[in-house]
ZANU-748497 format. One record per atom (N, C-alpha, C): x, y, z; residue in one letter. Coordinates in steps of 0.001 Angstrom, whole numbers, plus 500000, padded with zeros to 6 digits. Example, Ala and Ser with C-alpha at 12.3 -4.5 7.8 and 13.67 -1.06 7.14 Angstrom:
BEGIN
513190494310507800A512300495500507800A513200496700507800A512850497750507080S513670498940507140S512900500030507870S
This chain:
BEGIN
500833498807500000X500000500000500000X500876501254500000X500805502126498902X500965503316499213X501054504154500162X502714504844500801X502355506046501719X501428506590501484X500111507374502471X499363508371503094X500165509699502323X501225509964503044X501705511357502869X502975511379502002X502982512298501177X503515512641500222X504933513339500688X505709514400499952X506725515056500252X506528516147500829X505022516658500708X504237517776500841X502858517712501791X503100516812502697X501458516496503504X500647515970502682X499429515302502576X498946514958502110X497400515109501275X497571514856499765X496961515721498829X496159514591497843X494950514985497266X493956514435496299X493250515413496091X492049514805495132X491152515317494807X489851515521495955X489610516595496183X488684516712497331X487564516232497367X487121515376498603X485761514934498384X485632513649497250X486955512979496890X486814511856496249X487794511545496681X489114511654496851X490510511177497029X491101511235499142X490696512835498825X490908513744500109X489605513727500954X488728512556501537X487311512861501714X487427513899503454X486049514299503646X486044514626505023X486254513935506076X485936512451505844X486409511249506729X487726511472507155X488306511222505480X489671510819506227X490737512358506397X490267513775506500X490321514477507225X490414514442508667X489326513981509086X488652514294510107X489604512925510968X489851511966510216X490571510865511236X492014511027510946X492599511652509616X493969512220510360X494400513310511062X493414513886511516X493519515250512354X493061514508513942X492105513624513747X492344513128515097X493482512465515289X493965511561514327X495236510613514596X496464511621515319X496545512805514452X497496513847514495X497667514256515829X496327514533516463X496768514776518022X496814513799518783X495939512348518628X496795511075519780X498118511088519689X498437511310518442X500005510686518367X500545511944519119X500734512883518891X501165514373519661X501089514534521132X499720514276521443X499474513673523156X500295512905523712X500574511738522966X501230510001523489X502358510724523591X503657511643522551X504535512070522864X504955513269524200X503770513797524338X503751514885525560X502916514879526016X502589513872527464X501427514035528182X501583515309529384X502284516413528959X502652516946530144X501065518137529990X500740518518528765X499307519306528941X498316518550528102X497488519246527723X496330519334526858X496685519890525245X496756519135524397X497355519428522889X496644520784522429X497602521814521974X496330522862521121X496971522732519952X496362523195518795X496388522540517381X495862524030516792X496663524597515709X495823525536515114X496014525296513563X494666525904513032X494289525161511876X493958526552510714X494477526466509831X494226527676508439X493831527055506950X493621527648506400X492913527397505296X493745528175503770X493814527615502336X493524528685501437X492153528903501072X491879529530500097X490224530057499722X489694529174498966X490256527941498727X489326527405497898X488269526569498413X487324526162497572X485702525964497907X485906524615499066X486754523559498757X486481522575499394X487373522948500826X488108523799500641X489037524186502203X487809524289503359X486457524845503354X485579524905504156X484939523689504945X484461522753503609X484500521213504569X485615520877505283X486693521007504434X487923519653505107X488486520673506283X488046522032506473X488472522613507743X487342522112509102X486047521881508719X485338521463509547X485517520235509752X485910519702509223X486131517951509353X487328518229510254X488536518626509920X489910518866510575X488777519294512007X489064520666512180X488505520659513730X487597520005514248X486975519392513909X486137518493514347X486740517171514834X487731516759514277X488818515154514241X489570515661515439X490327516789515746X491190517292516460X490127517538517597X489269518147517857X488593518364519078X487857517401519779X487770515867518651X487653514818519205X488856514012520076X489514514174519430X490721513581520299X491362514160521475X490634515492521717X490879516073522844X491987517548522693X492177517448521385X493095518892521238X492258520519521316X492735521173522102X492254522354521696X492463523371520464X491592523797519754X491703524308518293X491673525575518658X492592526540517367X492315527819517415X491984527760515768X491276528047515405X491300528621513715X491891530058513671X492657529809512358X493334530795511517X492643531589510797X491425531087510051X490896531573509007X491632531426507684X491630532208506707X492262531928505265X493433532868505883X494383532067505554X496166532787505642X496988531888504976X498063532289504231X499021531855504027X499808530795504838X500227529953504197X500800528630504652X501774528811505687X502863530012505182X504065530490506478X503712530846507338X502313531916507515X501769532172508379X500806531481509706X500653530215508820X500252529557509606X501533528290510445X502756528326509605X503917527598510457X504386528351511452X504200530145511272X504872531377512446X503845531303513554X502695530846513283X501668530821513980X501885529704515781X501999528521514966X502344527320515692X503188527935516913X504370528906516763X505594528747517397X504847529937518215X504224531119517499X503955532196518560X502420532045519317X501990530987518726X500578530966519955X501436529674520674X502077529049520611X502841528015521330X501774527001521081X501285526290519786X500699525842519717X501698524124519657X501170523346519364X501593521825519243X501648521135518159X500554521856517441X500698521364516097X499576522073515405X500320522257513909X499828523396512780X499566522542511823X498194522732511266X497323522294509908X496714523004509506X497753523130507702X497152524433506713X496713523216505731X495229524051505316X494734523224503970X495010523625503339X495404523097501803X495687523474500965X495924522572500111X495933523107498562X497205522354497533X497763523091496941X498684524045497436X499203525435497280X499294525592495579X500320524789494404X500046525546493343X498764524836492466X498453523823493096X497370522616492378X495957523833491852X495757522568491175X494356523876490600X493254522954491621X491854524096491429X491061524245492768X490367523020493281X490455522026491615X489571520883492619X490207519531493413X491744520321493455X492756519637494638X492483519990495873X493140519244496925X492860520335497944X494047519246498844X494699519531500149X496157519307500923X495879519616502423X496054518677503023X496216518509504567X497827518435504944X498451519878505523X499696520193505822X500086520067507206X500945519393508250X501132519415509420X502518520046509960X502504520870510824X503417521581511260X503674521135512680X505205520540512810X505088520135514570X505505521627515117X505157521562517004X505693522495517713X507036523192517040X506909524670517038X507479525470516346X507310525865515019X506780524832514573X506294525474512917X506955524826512312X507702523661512716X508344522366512089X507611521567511214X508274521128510147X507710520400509031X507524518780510022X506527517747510359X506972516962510841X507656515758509968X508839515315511429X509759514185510761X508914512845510192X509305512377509366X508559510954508848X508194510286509653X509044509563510765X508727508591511990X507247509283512632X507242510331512253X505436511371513119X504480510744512231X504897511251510916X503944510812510015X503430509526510110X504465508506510245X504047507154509781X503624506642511215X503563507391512561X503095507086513271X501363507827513094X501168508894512341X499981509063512574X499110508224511328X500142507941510288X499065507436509337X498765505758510023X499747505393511030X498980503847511502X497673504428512136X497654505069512545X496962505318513679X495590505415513607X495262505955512030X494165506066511554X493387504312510813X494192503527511675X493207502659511956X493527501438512687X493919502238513832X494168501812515554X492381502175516285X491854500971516613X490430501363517391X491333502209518841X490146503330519094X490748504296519980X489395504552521046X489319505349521870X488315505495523392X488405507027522862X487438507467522476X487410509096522570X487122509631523677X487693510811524467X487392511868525712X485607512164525126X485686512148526804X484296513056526261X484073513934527583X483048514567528194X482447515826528695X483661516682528529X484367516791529543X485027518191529377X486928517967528960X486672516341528264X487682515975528031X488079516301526485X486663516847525704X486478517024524329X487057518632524285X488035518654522979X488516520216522947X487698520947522472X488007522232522837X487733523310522547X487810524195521379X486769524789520580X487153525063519450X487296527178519669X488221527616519375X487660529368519123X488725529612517826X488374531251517189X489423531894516568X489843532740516901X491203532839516137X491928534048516524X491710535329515540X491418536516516380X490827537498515508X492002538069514904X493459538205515268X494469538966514833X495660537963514119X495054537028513514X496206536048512947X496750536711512299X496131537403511186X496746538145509896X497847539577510329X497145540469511449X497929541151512019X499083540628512718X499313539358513413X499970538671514044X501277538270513021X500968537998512040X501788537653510785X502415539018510274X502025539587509891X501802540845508905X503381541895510102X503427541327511419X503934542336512090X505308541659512288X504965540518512138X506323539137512120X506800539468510713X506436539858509636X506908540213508199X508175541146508603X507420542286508787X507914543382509153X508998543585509781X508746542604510902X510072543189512075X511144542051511262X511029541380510063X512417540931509126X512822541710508102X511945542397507638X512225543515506759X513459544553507075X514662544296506623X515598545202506947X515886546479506746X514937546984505627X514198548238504983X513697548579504490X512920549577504781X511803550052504217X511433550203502733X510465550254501830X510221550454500435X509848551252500159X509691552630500889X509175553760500215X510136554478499038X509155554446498055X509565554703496261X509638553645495430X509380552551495743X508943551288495495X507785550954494918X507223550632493613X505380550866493110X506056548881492559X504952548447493107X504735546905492425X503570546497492286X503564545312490834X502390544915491303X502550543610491415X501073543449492300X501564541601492625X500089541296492939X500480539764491932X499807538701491675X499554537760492963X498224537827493540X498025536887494743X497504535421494514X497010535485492663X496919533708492608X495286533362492801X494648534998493251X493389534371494028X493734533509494862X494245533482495712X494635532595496789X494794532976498355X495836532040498697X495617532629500533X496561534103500941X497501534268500296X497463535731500124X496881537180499611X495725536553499168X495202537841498614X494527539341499651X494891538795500774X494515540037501578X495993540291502367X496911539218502345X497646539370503454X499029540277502759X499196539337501150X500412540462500277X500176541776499901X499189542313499581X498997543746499365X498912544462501316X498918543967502022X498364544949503068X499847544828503761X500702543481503440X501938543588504258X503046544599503363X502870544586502135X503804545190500910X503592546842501492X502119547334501508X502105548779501718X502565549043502902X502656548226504338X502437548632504907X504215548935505392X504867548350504444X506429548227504460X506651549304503810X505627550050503338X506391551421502430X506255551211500895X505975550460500406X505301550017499134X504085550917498489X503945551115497061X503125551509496386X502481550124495881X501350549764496172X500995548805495623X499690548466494808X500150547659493511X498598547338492906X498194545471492738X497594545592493439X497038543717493504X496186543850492298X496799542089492058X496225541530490592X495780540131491233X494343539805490681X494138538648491167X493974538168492553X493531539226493326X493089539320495080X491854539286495031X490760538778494315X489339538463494690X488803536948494674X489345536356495416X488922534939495692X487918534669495547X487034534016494821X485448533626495175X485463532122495306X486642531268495770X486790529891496010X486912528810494964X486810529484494065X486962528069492291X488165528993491281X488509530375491676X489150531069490522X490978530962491333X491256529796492169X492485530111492931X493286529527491539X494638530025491333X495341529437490499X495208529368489178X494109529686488855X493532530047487949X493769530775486549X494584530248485544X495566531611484828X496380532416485708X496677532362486592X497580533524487378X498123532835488535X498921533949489137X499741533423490164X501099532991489728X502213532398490354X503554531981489874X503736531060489146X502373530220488813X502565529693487829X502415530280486071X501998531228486277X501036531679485115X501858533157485165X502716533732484887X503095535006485247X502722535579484181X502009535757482671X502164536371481431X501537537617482030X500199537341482728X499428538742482932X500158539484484146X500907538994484598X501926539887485596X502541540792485032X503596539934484500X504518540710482834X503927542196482448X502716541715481691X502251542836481024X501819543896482356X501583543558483060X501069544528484029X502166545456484804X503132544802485060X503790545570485111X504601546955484394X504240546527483326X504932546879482581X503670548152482039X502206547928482087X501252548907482277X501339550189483003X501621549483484508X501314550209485377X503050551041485847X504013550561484733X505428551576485292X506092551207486501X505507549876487076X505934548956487951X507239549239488207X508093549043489141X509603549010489473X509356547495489535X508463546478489907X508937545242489830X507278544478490023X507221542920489717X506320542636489942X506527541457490905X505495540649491874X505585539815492596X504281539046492231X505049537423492320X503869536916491626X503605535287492592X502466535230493792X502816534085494469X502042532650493446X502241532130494960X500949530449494296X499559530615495108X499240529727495268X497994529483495725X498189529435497785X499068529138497985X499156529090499714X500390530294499855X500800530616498819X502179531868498959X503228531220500215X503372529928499946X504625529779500173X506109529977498930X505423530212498010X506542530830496851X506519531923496111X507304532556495882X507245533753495049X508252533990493734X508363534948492730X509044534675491634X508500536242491408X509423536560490663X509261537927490338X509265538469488599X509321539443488987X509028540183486901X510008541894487487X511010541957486444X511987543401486469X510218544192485674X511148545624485583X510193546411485014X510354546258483740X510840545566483093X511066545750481909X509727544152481539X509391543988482117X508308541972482255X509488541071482060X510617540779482139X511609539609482652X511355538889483911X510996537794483507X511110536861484731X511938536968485458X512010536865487354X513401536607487747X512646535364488650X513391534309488500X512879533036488913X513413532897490058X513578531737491021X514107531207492370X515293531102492631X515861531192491677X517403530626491373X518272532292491433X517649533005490647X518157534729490458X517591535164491770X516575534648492388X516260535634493890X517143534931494247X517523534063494915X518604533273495839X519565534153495862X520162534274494451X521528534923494041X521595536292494687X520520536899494516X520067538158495255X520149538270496346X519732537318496929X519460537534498315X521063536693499212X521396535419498432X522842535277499081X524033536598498579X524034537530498325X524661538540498256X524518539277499266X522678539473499408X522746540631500647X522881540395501815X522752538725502096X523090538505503586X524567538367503647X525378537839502191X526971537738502649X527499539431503121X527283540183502374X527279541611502240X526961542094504151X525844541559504572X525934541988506264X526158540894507036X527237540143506421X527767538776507392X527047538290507644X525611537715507588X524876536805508006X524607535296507003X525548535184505972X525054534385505348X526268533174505904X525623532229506693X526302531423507124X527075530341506755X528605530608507147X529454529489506562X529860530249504769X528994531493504310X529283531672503106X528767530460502142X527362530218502102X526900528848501981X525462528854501947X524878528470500546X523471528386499822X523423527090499773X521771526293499837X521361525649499886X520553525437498643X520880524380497510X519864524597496107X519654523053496622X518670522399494930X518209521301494664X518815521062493595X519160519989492938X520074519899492139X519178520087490504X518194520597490644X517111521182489511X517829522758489295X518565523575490352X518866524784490291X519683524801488691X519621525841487912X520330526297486766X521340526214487255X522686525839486959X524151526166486529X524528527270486987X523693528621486470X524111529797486055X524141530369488217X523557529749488615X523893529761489934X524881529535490343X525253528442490183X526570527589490394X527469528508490352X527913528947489044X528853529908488376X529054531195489064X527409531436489627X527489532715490418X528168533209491536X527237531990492397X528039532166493621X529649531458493950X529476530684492930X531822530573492914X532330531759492577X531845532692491430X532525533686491124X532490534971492467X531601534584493515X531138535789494726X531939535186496019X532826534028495725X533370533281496993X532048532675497778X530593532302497031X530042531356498205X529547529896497706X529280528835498647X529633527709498438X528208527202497827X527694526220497561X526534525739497153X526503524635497179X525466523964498806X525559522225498957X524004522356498126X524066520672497460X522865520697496494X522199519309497301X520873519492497103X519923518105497586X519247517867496650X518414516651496776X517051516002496552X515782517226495870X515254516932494933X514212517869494431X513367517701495379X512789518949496370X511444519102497371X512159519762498438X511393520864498783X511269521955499616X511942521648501346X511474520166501433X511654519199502698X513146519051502457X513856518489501764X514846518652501599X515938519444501886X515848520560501287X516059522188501749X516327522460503069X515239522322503379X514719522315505134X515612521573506084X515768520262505342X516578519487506389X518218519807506225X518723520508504963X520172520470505447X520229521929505970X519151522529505832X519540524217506416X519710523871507884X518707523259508706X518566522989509916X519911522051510143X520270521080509989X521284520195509773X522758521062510144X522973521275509216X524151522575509195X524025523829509620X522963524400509751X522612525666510808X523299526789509665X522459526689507929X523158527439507387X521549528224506893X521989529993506483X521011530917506354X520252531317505099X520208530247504023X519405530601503113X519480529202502178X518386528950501413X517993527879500786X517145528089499882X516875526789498497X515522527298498350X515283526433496956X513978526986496102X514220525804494582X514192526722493592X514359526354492568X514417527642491494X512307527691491052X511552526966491361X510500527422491408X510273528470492207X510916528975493108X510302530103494086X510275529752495730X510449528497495868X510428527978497872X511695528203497993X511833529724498765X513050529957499119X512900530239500535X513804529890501633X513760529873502939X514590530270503793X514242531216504246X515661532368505566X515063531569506800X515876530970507363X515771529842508449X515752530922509898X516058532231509644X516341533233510816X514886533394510825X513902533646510188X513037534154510277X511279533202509907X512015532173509432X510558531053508790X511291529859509262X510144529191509339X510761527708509494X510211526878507896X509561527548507004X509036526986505758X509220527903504497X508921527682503684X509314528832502292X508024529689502988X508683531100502578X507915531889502985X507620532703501721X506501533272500731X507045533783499556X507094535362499491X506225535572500964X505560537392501453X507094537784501564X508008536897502741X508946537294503282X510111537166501921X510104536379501205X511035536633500386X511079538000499356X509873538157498956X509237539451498498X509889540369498600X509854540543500274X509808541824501256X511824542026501310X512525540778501568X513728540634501506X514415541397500117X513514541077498818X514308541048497520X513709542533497527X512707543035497913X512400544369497745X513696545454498496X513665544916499610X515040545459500507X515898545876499738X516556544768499192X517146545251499221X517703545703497566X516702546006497386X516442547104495581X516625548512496320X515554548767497180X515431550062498312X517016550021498925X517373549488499527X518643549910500387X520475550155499328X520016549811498127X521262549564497124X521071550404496192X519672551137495970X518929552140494667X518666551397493680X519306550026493401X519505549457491735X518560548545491437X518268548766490500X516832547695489740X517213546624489755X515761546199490036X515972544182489775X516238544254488789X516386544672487709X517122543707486300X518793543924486843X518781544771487238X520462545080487423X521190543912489122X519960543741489564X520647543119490334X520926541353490049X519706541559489355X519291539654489104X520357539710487833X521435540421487394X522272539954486194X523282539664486639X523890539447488283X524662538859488822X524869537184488224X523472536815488068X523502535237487535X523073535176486140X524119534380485199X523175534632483806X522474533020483724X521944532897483784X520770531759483405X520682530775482292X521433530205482333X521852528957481036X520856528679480584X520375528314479336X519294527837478062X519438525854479372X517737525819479548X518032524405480101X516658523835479450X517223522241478821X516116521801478171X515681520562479207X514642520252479258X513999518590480109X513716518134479383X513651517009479152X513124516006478252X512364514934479187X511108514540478803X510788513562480224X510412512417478845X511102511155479271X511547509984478482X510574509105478766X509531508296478468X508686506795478953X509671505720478891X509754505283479795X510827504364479788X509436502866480256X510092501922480008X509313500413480561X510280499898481920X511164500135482024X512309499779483278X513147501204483940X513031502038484799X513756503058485183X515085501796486312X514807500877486436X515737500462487254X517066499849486058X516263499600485031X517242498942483628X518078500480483077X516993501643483091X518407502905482917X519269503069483644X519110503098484864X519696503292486139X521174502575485558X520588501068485454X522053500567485761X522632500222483905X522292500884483304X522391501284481593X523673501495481413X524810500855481154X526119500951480638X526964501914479572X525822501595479011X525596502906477514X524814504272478124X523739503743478825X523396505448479414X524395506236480103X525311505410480682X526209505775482228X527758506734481216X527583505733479738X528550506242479299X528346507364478049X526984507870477700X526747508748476802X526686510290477814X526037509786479096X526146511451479686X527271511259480188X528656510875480256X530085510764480188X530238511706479181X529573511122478043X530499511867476355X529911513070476524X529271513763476749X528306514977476754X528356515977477611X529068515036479049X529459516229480344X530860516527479882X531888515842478700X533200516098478497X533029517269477475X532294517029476530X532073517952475644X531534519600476446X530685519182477346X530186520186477668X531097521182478718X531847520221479479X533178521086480305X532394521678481617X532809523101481626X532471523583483255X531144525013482322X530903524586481155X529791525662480582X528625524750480565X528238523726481079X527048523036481176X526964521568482155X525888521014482134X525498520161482888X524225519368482557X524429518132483145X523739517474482621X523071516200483806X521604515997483780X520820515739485258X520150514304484373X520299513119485037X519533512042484561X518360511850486179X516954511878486156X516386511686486791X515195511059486983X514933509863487782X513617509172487516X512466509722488155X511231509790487387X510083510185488081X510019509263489356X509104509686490261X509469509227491721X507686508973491330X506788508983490617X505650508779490781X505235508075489113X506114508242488171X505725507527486992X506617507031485983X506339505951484941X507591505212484339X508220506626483381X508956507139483648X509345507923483455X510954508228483497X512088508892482862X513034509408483141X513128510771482651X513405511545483439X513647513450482848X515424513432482758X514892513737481364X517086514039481120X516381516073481058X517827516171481981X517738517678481967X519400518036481562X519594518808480570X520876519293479975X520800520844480401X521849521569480355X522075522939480460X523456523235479729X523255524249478772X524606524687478029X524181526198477546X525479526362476651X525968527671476602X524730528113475465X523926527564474671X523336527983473930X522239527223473745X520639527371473221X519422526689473434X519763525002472499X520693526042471443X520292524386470328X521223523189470952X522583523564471176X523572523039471867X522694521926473440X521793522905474241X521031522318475036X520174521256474082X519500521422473753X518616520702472953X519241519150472126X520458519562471834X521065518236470846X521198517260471896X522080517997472555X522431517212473689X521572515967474763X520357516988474886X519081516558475703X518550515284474931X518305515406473555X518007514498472691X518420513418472309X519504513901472262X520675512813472284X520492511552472989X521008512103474570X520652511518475864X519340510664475754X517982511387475286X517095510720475360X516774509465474811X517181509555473289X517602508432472473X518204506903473142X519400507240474204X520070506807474456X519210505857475832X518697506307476894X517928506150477958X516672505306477083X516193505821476197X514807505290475665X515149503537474553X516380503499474233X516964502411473838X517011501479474895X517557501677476073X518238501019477148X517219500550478039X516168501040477991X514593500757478848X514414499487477972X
């Protein structure tokens, strides 16, 4: 049987995949298991939402599972995913559950768990709560059943935690930014102005089916142009839970995850805080990173594709910035999860504190032409150990030298292999990629 939980908490189709049931019994599981580890109080559990339609059941199911098992609930209301991990640590809660399927379109929907502090929980949690959900159990009852209330100042509570990381202010600063219709759409325009920002929101009217919807960080075209309407100094463009962000210069140039990093490991090496002199990528990051930060004296350990990943060697090594070139980028001083408000607010900094435009700053990294190729293979374990595969991306990383690179990777969910190449020029990428593919798609 299939793990329960994914790399990302656990996600389906709502109300067929994701039902309210089994809501409602891993949110109870979530606090026995949490209890059994600390019987020293009474578990409190706080719980947030994004805007989409089915977040309303599976939040009532969630508090409902949790207040059976005896946890006390606070609801969040609709907030952002970081906001609800900053949450955990400053109501001193026990454990944090954001719904969501942050960039998924709306008729997904994601049960996220945050241990004490706003911690992603470790696997051994998980796989203790997914037994659990079908362990026969004795439910509390009279005054043993939790308590449900909300908190009226979550968003202010957040919004002031932004702030006091913000190293400076943005006044002369005009952006616009894309909320995704999602769980930032009240919280990024009100934290941006309130930092000194001129701001125009695109895509901040949620009506619960339009999240993700053409827009947001996945979809940036109508950002682009908008910026570029409205005389923008820059645009910000999240997902659906705004744990990621990705940006647009004034000119509508993308600056992706990989160019904020670069950005932002400058400005913390620049006030000594970037620890060890040392970024955290996924080995999906462009090259043109690579190149960057060797040419700036800083180091770059690479992991596993997923955000969790990230997470674990920042904490691991106790080093100050991480992240993916999609946009989950993470200052460990200040989030315990990708935060995308706070990265925002960081890359805005420090445009404001230096005078110089994001195009001028994001050209620190130039961005190699990178092609994917995703291959059907009948055996990923027969490429793996492919003699001829092992020895064609040999011939191709020699040719290619220290101006490119080259990624053989198996889907982790389908018969699949992604050859990813990067070189000095698109076609050069492309031969190469093809090449490779040929080669992998023989050997299956």
């Amino acid at each position: 049987m299939a793990r329960l939980f994914g790399t990302d908490g656990v996600r389906g189709l709502a109300n067929a995949e994701l039902t309210p049931e089994l809501a409602l019994s891993l949110a109870a599981s979530a606090a026995r298991v949490l209890a059994a580890h600390d019987r020293s109080h009474r578990p409190i559990a706080v719980v947030g939402r994004d805007p989409r339609a089915s977040g309303e059941m599976l939040e009532a199911a969630v508090v409902a599972g949790l207040a059976s098992a005896g946890a006390d609930v606070l609801r969040l209301g609709v907030l952002p995913t970081p906001a609800v991990a900053h949450l955990v640590g400053a109501l001193d809660a026990d454990l944090g559950v954001m719904i969501s399927a942050s960039h998924n379109p709306m008729p997904d929907n994601g049960i996220k768990l945050f241990a004490a502090g706003g911690h992603k929980l470790p696997d051994g949690i998980e796989d203790e709560i997914e037994a659990g959900l079908s362990s026969a159990v004795v439910r509390p009852t009279g005054s043993g059943v939790g308590r449900v209330s909300d908190v009226s100042d979550a968003l202010d509570r957040y919004i002031e935690h932004l702030l006091s990381a913000t190293p400076h202010p943005l006044a002369g600063l005009k952006l616009v930014v894309d909320c995704a219709n999602g769980a930032s759409s009240v919280a990024a325009p009100e934290a941006y102005r309130r930092a000194g920002a001129e701001v125009v929101a695109l895509h901040a009217e949620p009506d619960g089916i339009n999240i993700n919807e053409h827009c947001g960080s996945n979809h940036p075209d109508l950002l682009r142009a908008a910026v570029v309407e409205h005389g923008a100094d820059l645009g910000i463009a999240h997902d659906g839970d705004a744990d990621r962000c990705v940006a647009v210069d004034a000119a509508g140039e993308l600056v992706d995850g990989d160019q904020i990093m670069a950005v932002l490991a400058l400005a913390l090496a620049d006030e000594g805080e970037l620890v060890k002199d040392t970024l955290v990528a996924t080995v999906m990051s462009n090259l043109g990173l690579h190149l960057a930060m060797k040419a700036n004296g800083i180091s770059v350990v690479t992991t596993a594709v997923g955000d969790r990943y990230v997470l674990e060697e920042l904490r691991a090594s106790g080093l100050a910035l991480g992240g993916e070139q999609s946009g989950h980028v993470v200052l460990p001083a200040h989030a315990t999860t990708g935060d995308g408000l706070l990265t925002a607010l960081r890359l805005m900094a420090r445009m404001a504190a230096t005078g110089k435009p994001l195009a001028e700053l994001a050209a620190v990294m130039n961005r190699l032409p990178q092609v994917l190729v995703n291959v059907p293979v009948a055996d990923k374990a027969a490429v793996a150990a492919s003699v001829e595969v092992r020895d064609a991306v040999g011939e191709v990383e020699a040719e290619l030298g220290e101006e490119g690179r080259v990624l053989l990777r198996p889907s982790g969910t389908e018969q699949l292999v992604r050859v990813m190449v990067e070189a000095p020029s698109p076609a050069t990428a492309q031969a190469a990629a093809d090449r490779l593919a040929g080669v992998v798609s023989a050997a299956s």
